[in-house]
C-alpha positions, 0 to 999 in steps of 0.5 A: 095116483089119484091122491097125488091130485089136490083140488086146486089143479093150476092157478095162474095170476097176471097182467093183460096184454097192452094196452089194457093194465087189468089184472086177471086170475085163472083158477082151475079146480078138480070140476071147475074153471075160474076166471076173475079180472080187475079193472085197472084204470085212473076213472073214478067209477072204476076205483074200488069196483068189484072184481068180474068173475066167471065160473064154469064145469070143466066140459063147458070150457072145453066148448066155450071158444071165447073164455078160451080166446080170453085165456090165450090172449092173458096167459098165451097159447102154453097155457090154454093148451095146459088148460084144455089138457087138465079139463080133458083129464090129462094129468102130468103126475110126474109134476105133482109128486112131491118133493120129497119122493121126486128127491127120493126118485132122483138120488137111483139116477146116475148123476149125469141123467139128472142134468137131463131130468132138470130139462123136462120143466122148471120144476124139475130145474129147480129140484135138480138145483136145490141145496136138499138134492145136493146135500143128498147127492153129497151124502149118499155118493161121496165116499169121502165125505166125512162129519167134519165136513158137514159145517163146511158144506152148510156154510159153502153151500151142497152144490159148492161142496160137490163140485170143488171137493168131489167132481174131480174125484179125490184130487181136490180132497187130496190137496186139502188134507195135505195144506192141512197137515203142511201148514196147520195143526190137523187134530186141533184145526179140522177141515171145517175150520178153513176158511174158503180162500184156504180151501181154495188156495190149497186147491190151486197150490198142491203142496208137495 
């Protein structure tokens, strides 16, 4: 699990609290924390002053009250907590697997469970809404998708394709291939050559 660690843990960048305009930066790194202000002001002494920086070990973060007030008073209580656990050796490993075996992980839940997933962080939340988790939940849990909807599905989006063609079943896949077969030629005009308003409206109308 060790690999899973690079050696920037957690960086952080944002504006002081009113009614201060200084920009700060909060690095934190395998052994070290790093804490870089700039002064924002309209002063001509301060126009193109350096940056401040302090740096210190893991453990002398932990005992250092005031760098941790200063971290709380920019960034809020979350984050200085999230700060004090990674300087103790609390790692969250779940957030940093990559993207691709989290993937690989989600695709074993039962759909249903991975609405719940999206709910442990952004991360996740973004994982869970990505057009790659789609397309695999497209792929690999819908018998009826075929290559000739593979076009569709790029154009309209995974997330799209999922839930207008497959959420309920296959009634939705019914209705289309039956407007195909009414009201244009099948072999020379496949599903993909649809347009979205037809795919729509075949949906709604249910030829008969």
């Amino acid at each position: 699990m060790a690999s899973l660690i690079g050696e920037k843990l957690f960086e952080i960048n944002g504006q002081g609290p009113p009614p201060t305009k200084d920009f700060f930066q909060l690095v934190i790194t395998r052994t070290e924390v790093t804490w870089t202000s700039w002064t924002i002001s309209l002063r001509r002494e301060s126009k193109g002053a350096p940056p401040k920086q302090l740096k210190t070990t893991h453990c002398g973060f932990l005992q250092d009250k005031p760098f941790q007030n200063d971290v709380g008073s920019v960034f809020g209580q979350r984050i200085l907590e999230y700060t004090l656990s990674l300087c103790r050796g609390d790692y969250d490993y779940l957030e940093r697997l990559p993207d691709d075996i989290a993937l690989r992980i989600l695709s074993f839940l039962p759909l249903e469970d991975t609405a719940l997933v999206a709910q442990v962080s952004h991360r996740f939340r973004q994982l869970c809404n990505s057009e790659t988790f789609w397309e695999q939940t497209v792929r690999n849990r819908c018998a009826d998708f075929n290559s000739e909807m593979e076009g569709l599905a790029n154009a309209m989006g995974w997330r799209r394709t999922y839930f207008t063609f497959f959420h309920k079943k296959n009634e939705a896949i019914e209705h289309i291939l039956l407007y195909c077969q009414k009201y244009r030629n099948y072999r020379t005009q496949p599903i993909n050559s649809l347009s979205y308003r037809e795919i729509q409206y075949a949906i709604v109308l249910k030829p008969q």
